[in-house]
C-alpha positions as CSV (number, residue, x, y, z in Angstrom):
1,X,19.5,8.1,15.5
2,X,17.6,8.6,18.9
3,X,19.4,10.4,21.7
4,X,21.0,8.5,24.4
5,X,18.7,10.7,26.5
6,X,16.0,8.6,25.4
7,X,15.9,5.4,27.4
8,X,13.2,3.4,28.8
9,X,12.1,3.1,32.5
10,X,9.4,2.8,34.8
11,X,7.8,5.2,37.2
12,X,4.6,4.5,38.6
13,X,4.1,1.7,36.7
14,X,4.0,3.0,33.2
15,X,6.8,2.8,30.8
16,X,8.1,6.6,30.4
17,X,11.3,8.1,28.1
18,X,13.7,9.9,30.3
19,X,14.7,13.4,28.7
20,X,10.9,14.0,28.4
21,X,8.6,16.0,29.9
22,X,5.5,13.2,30.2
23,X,5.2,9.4,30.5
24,X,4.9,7.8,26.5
25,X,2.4,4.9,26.9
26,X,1.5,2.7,24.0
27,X,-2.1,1.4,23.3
28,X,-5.0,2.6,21.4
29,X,-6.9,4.8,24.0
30,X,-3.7,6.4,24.4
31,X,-3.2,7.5,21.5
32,X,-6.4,7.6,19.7
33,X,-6.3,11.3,18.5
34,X,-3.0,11.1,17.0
35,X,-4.0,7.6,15.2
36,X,-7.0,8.8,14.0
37,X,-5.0,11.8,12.6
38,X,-3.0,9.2,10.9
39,X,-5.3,7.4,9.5
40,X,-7.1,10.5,7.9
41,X,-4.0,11.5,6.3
42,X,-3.2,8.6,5.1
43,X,-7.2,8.4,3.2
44,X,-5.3,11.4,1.1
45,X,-2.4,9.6,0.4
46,X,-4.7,6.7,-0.8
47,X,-6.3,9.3,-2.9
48,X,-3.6,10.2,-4.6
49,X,-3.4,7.0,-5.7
50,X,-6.5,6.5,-6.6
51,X,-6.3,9.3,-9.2
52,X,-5.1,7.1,-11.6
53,X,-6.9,3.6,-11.4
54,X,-9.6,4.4,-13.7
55,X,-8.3,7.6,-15.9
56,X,-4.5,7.5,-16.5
57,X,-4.5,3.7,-18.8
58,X,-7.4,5.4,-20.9
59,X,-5.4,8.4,-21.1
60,X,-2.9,6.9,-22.2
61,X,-4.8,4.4,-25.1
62,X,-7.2,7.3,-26.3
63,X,-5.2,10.7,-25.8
64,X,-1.7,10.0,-26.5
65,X,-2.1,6.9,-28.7
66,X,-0.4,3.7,-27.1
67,X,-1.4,0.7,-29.1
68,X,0.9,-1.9,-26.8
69,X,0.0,-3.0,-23.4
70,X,3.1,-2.7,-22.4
71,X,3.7,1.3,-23.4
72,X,-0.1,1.7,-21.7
73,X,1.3,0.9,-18.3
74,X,4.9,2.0,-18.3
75,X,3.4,4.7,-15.9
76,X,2.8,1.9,-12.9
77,X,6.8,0.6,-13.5
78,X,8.2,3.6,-13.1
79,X,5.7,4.1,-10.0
80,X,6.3,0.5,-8.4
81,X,9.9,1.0,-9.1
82,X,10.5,4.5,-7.5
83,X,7.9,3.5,-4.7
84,X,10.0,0.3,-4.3
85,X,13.3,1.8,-3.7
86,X,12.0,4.4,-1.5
87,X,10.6,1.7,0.6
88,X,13.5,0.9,1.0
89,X,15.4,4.0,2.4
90,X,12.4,5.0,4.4
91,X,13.0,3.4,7.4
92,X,16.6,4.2,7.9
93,X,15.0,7.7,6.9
94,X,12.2,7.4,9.9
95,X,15.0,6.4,12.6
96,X,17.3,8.7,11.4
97,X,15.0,11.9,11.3
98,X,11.7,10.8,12.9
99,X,8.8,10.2,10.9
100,X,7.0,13.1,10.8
101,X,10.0,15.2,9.0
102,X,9.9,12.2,6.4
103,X,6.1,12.3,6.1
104,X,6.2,16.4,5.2
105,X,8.8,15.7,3.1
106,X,6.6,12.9,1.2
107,X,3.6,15.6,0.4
108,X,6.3,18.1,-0.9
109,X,7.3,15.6,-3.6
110,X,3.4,14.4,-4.3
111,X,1.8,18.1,-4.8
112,X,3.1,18.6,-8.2
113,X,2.1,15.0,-9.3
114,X,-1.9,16.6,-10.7
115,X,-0.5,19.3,-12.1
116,X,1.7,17.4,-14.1
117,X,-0.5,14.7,-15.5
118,X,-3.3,18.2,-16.3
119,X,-0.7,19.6,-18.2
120,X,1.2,16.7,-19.7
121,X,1.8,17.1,-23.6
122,X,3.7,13.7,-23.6
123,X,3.2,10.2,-22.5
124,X,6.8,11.3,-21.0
125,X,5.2,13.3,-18.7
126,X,2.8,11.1,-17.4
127,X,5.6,8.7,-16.4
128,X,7.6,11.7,-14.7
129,X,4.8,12.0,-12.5
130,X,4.1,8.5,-11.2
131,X,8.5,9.1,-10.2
132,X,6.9,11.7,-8.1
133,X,4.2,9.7,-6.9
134,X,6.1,6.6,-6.0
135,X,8.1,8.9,-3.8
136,X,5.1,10.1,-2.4
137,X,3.9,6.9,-1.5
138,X,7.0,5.4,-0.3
139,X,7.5,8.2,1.9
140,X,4.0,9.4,3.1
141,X,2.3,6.0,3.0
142,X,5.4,4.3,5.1
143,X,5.4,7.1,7.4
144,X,1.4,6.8,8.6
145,X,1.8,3.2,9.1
146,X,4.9,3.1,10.8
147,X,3.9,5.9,13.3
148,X,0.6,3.9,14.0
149,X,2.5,1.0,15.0
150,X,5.0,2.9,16.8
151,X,2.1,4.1,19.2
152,X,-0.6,1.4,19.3
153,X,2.1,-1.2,20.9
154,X,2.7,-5.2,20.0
155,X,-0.7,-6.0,21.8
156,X,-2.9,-4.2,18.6
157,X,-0.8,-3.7,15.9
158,X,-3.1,-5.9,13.5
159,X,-5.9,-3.6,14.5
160,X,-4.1,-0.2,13.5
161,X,-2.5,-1.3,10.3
162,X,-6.4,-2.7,9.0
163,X,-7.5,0.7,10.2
164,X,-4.6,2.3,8.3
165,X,-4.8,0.6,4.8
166,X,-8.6,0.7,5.3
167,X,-8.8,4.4,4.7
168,X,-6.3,4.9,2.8
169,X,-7.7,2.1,0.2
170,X,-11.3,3.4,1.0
171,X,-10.3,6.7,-0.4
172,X,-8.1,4.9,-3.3
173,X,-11.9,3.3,-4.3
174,X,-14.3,6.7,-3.7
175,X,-11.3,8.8,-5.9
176,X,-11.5,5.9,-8.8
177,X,-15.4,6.5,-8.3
178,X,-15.4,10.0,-8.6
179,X,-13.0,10.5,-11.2
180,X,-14.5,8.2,-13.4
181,X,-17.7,10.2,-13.0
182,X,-15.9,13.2,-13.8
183,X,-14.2,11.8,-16.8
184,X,-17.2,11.0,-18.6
185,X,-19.2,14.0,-17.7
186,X,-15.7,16.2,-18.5
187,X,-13.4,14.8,-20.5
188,X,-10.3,12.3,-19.3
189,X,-9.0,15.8,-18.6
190,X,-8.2,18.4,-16.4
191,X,-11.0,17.6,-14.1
192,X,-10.8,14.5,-12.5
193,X,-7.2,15.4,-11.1
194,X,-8.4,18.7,-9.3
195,X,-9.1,16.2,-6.5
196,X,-5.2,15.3,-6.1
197,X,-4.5,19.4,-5.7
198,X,-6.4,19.1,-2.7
199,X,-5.8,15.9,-1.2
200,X,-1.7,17.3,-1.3
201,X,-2.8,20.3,0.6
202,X,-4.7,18.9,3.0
203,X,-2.3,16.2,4.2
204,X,0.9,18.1,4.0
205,X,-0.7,20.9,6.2
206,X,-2.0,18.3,8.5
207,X,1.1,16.4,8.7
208,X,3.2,19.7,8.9
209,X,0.7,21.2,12.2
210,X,-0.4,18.0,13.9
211,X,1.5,15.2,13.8
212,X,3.0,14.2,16.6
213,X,6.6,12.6,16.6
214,X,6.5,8.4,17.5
215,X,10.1,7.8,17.0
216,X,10.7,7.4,20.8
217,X,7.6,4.9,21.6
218,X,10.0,2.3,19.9
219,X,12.0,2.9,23.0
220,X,9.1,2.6,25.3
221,X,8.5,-0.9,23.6
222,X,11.8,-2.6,24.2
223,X,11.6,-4.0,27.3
224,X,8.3,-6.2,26.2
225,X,10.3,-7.6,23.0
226,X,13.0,-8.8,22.0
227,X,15.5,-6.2,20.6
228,X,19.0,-5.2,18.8
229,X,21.2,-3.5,16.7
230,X,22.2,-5.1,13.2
231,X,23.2,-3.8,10.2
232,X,21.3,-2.4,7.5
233,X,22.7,-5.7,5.5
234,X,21.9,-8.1,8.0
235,X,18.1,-6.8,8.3
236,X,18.0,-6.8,4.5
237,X,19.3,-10.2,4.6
238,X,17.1,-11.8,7.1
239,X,14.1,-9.5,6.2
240,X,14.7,-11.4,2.5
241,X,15.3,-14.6,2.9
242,X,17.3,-15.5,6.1
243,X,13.8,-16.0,8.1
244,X,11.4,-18.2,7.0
245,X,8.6,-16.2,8.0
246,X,9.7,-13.2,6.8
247,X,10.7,-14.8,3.5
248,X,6.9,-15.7,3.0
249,X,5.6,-12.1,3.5
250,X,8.0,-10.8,1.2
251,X,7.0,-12.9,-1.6
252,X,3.8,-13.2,-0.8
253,X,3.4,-8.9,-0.4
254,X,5.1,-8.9,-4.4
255,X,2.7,-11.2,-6.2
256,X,0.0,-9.5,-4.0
257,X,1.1,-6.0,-6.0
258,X,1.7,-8.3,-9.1
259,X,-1.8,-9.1,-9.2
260,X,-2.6,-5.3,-8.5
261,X,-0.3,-3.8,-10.7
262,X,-1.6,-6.0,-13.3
263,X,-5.1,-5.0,-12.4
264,X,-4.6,-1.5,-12.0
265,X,-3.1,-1.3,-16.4
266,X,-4.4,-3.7,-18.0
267,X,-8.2,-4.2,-16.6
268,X,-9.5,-0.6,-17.3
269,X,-8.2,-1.8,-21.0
270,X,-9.7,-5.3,-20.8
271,X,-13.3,-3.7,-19.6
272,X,-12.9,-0.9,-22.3
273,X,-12.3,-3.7,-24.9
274,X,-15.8,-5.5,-23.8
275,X,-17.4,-2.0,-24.6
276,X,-17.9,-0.6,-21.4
277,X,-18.0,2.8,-20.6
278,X,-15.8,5.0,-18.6
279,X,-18.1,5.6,-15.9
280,X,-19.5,1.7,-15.6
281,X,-15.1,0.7,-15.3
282,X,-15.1,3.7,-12.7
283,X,-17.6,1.5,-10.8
284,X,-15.8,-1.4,-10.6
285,X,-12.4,0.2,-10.1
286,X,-14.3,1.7,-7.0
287,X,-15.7,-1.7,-5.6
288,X,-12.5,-3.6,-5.7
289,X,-10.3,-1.1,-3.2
290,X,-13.0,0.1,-1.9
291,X,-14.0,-3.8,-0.1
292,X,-10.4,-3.8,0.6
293,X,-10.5,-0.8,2.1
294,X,-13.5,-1.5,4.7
295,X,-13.2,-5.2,5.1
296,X,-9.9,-4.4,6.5
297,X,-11.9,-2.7,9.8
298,X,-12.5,-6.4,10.3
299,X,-9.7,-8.5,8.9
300,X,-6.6,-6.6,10.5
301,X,-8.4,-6.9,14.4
302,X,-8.8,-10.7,12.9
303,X,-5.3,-11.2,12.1
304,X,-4.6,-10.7,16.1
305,X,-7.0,-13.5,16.9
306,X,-7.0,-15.7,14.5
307,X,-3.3,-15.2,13.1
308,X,-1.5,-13.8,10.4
309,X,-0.7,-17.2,8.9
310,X,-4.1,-18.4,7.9
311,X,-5.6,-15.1,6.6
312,X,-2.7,-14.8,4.0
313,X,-3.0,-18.2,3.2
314,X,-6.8,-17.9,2.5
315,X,-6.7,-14.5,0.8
316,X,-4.6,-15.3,-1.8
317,X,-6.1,-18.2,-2.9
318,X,-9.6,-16.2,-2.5
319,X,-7.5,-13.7,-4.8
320,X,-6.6,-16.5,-7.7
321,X,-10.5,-17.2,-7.6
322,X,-11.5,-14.1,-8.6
323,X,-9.2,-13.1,-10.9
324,X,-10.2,-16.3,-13.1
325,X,-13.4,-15.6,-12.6
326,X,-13.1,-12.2,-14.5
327,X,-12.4,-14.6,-17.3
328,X,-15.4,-17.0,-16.5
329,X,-18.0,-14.5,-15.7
330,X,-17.8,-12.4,-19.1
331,X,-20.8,-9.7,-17.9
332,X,-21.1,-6.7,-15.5
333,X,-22.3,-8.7,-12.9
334,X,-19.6,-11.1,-12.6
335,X,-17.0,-8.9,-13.1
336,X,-18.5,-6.5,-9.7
337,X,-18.8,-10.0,-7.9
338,X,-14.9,-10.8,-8.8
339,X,-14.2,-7.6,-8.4
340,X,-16.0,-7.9,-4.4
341,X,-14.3,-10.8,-4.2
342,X,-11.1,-9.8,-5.3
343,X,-11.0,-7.0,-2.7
344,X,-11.9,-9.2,0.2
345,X,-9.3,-10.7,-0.7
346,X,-6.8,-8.7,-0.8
347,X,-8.3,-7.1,2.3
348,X,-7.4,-10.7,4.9
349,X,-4.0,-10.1,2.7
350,X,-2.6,-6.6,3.6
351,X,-2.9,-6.1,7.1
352,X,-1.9,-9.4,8.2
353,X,2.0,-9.0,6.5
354,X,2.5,-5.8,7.3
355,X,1.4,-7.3,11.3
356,X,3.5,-10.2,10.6
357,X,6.6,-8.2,9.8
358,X,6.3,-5.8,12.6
359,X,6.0,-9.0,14.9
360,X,9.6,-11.0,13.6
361,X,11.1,-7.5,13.5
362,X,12.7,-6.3,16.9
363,X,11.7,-2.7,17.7
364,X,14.7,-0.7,17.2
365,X,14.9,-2.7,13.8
366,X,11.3,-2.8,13.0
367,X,11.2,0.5,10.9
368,X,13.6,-0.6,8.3
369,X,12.5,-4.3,8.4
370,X,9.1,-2.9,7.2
371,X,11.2,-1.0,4.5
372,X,12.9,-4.1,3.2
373,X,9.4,-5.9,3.0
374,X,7.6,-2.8,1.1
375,X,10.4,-2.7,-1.1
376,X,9.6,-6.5,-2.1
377,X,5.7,-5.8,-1.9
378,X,5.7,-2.4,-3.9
379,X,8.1,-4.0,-6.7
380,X,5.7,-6.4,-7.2
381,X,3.3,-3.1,-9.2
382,X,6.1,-2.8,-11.7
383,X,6.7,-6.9,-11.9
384,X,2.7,-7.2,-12.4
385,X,3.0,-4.5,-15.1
386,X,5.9,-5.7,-17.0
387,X,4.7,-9.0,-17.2
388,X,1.2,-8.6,-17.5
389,X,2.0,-6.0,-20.7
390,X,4.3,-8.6,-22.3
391,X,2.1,-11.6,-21.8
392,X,-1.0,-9.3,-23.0
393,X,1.1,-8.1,-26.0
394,X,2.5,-11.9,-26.7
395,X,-0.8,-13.9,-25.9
396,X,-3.6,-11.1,-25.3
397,X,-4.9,-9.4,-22.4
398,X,-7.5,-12.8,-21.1
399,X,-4.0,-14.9,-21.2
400,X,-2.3,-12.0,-18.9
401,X,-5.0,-12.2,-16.6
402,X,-5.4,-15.8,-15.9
403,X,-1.9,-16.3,-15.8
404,X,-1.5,-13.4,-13.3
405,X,-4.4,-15.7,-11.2
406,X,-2.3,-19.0,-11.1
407,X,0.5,-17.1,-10.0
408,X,-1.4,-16.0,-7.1
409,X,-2.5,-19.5,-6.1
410,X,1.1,-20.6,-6.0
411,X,1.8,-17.7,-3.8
412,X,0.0,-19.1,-1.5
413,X,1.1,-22.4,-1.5
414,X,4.7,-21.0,-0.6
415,X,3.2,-18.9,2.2
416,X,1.3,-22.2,3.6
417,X,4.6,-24.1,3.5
418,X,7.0,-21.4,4.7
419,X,5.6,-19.7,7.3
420,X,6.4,-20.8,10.8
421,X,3.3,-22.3,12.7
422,X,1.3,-20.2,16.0
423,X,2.3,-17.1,13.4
């Protein structure tokens, strides 16, 4: 927990932390080394990710020889499932030893991730590494976000969550890119995961020389919002379902990572099954994050003005479109139109309930609020998974899909109905 030393005041007009040696003020012009520092790690963490979007499912059909859908992406439930739980304990974990310890400890886990899936002799390892990826990701990936909000204040917090989850999905797209160029120069592997070796170095020495601490800008905040001390089960509790608004970002966050996880397993398989190549299904596992990635430049700044409400609403049903029109639009084309589409998407999604969370959430609770919701969002990779395998082995992979798509649409329905209004 913070030290009683740190307490908010005011001298000379600007909100300060007593028991340090310079005023903390929040804002973007404040702060904009430190957030762009942020955001750059957090393109690596993306990258880590993006490792496996276009390679890992094929390694899995072609190398180690898993006929069901279900075995082919067993790797993304054990990493929506790790990633979920962690989620969970990272914001008691950020108040309790500042975020920058939690974020160095998140590239420790993630920097033998490549070298295991290189050396893997087993599917079994494969899966062991997306544990340690889902760590990675729950730790590292909560960490950037939750320091960028910490500094850039209630005023612009849409802003720096689009400009977070715009690089790190921009570099989740470029990595699917290049390792699906790799893997069909190169072979599936070693290759394309030499990338990962050096995103882990890079952002753990980064975050390790140049981070800077944010826990105490919560303090600096509280006297422009509401705030309090609850329990860990009241926050999980109201975070879940107690608030109506909240309610709808959790659900709404885990069928937006249903419909990923689903498309992160099973579409490099669907593609593959249409006869495309590796390299042509590493294009279009690029486009996909990598509109979601940019667009959210624009979408999270739009969240502020517009509100969170309406973007989520939209995007989801923008998101149900495109993932039927995979179906309809049976051709290269269409599917790198859906596939536009589909990030866009996902893109007026993101950023608007991670800003919609950090707005219901009180400061000194905000961190583990944020945990309760990524825990909701990030189970939805292994619920999309799951049931996406078992509906693909049941019914086929086109039935999967499309049923993934109406799921998405009712999504929104729940978010139009349940969200409070002016949100």
């Amino acid at each position: 927990m913070l030290s009683p030393n740190y307490q908010s005041s005011e001298r000379e007009g600007r909100p300060v932390v007593a028991g340090l040696t310079r005023p903390l003020r929040l804002g973007l012009r404040a702060n904009a080394s430190q957030l762009l520092l942020l955001a750059l790690i957090n393109a690596f963490v993306g990258g880590m990710v993006g490792l496996e979007r276009t390679v890992v499912p094929l390694i899995g059909r072609e190398e180690f020889g898993l006929l069901l859908n279900t075995a082919a992406v067993s790797f993304i439930i054990s990493f929506g499932l790790v990633k979920a739980l962690v989620n969970l304990l990272s914001g008691h974990l950020a108040d309790h030893y500042g975020r920058k310890r939690i974020l160095v400890l998140g590239w420790l886990v993630g920097l033998p991730v490549p070298f295991l899936i290189i050396y893997a002799p087993s599917w079994g390892w494969i899966v062991g590494a997306n544990v340690l990826l889902g760590v990675n990701q729950g730790l590292a990936w909560s960490m950037t976000v939750m320091a960028m909000i910490d500094l850039a204040g209630p005023r612009r917090r849409g802003l720096v969550v689009g400009l977070n989850e715009a690089a790190g999905y921009l570099t989740l797209g470029l990595t699917a890119l290049v390792t699906g160029y790799l893997a069909g120069r190169y072979g599936l592997r070693p290759q394309p995961f030499y990338l990962g070796i050096g995103y882990a170095a890079l952002g753990g020495l980064l975050s390790w020389w140049l981070v800077r601490e944010t826990r105490a800008y919560t303090q600096v905040e509280r006297p422009l919002t509401a705030a309090g001390h609850l329990p860990f089960r009241a926050i999980f509790a109201r975070t879940t379902w107690g608030d109506r608004t909240l309610f709808a970002a959790c659900q709404a966050g885990l069928v937006n990572n249903l419909n990923d996880g689903m498309a992160w397993g099973l579409l490099p398989l669907f593609f593959a099954a249409q006869g495309l190549s590796v390299e042509a299904i590493g294009v279009l596992k690029f486009v996909y994050p990598a509109v979601w990635g940019v667009s959210q430049i624009v979408t999270g700044p739009l969240a502020d003005r517009l509100g969170r409400k309406r973007l989520i609403t939209a995007g989801l049903g923008v998101q149900a479109v495109a993932i039927w029109l995979i179906l309809g639009l049976p051709l290269f084309r269409g599917w790198l139109a859906a596939s536009v589409l589909m990030g866009l998407g996902t893109a007026m999604v993101y950023p608007a309930l991670l800003a919609v969370v950090g707005d219901a959430a009180a400061p000194l609770w905000r961190a583990r609020a944020l945990g309760v919701y990524r825990f909701w969002r990030d189970l939805g990779y292994a619920a999309g998974a799951l049931l996406a395998g078992v509906i693909a082995d049941l019914l086929g992979l086109g039935a999967a899909i499309g049923i993934v798509g109406g799921i998405t649409l009712l999504s929104s329905i729940v978010v139009w109905r349940a969200m409070r209004r002016g949100v």
